[in-house]
N, C-alpha and C positions, 0 to 999 in steps of 0.2 A: 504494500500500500504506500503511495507518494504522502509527503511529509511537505506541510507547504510551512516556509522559513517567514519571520517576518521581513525579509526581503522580498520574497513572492509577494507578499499580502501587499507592500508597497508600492512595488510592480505595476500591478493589478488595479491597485485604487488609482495610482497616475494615468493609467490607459486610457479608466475610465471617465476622469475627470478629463481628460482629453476628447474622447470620443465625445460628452455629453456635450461640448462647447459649441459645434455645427457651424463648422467653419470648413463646408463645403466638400469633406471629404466624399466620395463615390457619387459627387455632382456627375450633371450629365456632360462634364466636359468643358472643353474651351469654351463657346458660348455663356457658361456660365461666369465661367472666368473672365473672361471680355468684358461681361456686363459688372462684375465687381471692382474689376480695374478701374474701368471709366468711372463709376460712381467715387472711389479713393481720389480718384487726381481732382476730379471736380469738387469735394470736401478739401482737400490740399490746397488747391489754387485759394477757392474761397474762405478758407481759417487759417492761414498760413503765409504770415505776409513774409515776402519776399520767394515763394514756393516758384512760382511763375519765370521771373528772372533765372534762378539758377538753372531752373528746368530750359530756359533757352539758350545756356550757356554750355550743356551737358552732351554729352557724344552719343548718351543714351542713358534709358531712366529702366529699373528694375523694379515696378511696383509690386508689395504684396500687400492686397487690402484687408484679409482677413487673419493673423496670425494667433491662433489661440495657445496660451501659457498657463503652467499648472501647477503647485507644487505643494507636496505632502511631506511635514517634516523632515527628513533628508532629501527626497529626489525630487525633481522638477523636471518638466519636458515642455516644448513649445511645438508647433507644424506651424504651416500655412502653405498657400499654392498660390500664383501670382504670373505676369505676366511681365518679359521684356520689350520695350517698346524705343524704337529710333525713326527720328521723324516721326512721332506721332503713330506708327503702323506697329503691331505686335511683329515678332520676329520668331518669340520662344516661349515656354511656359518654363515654370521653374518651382519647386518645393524648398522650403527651409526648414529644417530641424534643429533642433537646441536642444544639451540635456544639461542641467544645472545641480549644483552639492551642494548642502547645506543647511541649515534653519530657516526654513520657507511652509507658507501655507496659504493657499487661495488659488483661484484662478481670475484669468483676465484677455481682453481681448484686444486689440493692438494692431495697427497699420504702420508699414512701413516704406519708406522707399531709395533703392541707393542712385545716386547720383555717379556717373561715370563721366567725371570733368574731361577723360582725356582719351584720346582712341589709342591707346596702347592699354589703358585698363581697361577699358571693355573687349577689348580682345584678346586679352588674358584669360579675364572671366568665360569666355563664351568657349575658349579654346578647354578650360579647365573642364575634366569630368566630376567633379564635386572642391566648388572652393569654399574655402572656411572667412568669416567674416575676421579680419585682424591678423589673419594667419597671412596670406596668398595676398594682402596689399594692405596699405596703411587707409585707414576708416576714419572718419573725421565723424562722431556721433552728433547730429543737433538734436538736441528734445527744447532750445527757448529758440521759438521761431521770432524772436525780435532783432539775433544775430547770423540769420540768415544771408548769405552772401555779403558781407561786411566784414566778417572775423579774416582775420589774413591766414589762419594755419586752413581754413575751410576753402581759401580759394587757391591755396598751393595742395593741396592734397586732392591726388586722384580718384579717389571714390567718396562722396561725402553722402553718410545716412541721414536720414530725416526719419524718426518717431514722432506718431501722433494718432489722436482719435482714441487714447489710451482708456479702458471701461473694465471695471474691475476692481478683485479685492486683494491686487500684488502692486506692491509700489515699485514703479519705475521699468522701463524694459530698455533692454538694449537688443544689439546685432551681433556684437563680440562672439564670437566661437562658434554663432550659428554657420552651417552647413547648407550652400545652395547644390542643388542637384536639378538639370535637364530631367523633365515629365515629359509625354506624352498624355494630353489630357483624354 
């Protein structure tokens, strides 16, 4: 007879609280993704000043509008599924995963998107079969959209993240060590 450890149990309970957040997994696909993308950048443009500028400055924008995060006294986990787009046209779909240590509890829901200032990073990215956010290129995190395209390390750095639209009972998210991966939707 299997002996469940309470590390299974915790396992188990992060799955779940994952699965319950309906953040689009076993959607019917791109279409549905298209339709959430476009809805993040038009909440971006409109809550997020300076969102618009950077985005016309960028080689190409990585949105993911829905990313749900979860965490049970030690383990935490994040997903989401998301769309890359240059000139304005989708190119790729892409999944994020996060798994986080430590004293945490709650879940929460979270939109994000990485800004590819330069066509040597986006072509990293697109070339990589799973890149890690901090890892594979230097991340310029914004969460105070007041220093949006102003900050000088944000306009010398090649990939710059933007969090927002953050809803939930975890404080603060980031990008840091999430894992993008090419989907087929």
């Amino acid at each position: 007879m299997t002996q469940f450890s309470r590390r299974h149990m915790l396992a188990l309970s992060g799955a779940s609280f994952l699965t319950a957040c309906g953040n689009g997994i076993g959607s019917p696909g791109s279409a549905k993704i298209d339709a959430r993308v476009d809805e993040a950048f038009n909440f971006m443009y409109a809550n997020v000043d300076g969102s618009a500028d950077l985005a016309a400055k960028a080689a190409g924008i990585l949105m993911m509008p829905l990313v749900s995060e979860a965490g049970l006294i030690t383990l935490g986990g994040s997903y989401g599924r998301g769309a890359l787009r240059i000139n304005d046209a989708t190119v790729d779909y892409y999944s994020v995963a996060g798994a986080s240590f430590g004293l945490q509890l709650g879940v929460q829901q979270y939109a994000h998107a990485l800004f590819f200032m330069t066509q040597e990073a986006l072509n990293d990215f697109r070339r990589s079969p799973g890149w890690v956010a901090g890892a594979d290129a230097r991340v310029t995190v914004q969460t105070d959209a007041g220093q949006l395209g102003v900050d000088t390390t944000t306009a010398l750095t090649p990939v710059v993240a933007l969090v927002f639209g953050q809803a939930g009972l975890i404080a603060g998210a980031s990008v840091e060590g999430n894992k993008y991966t090419r989907i087929i939707p």
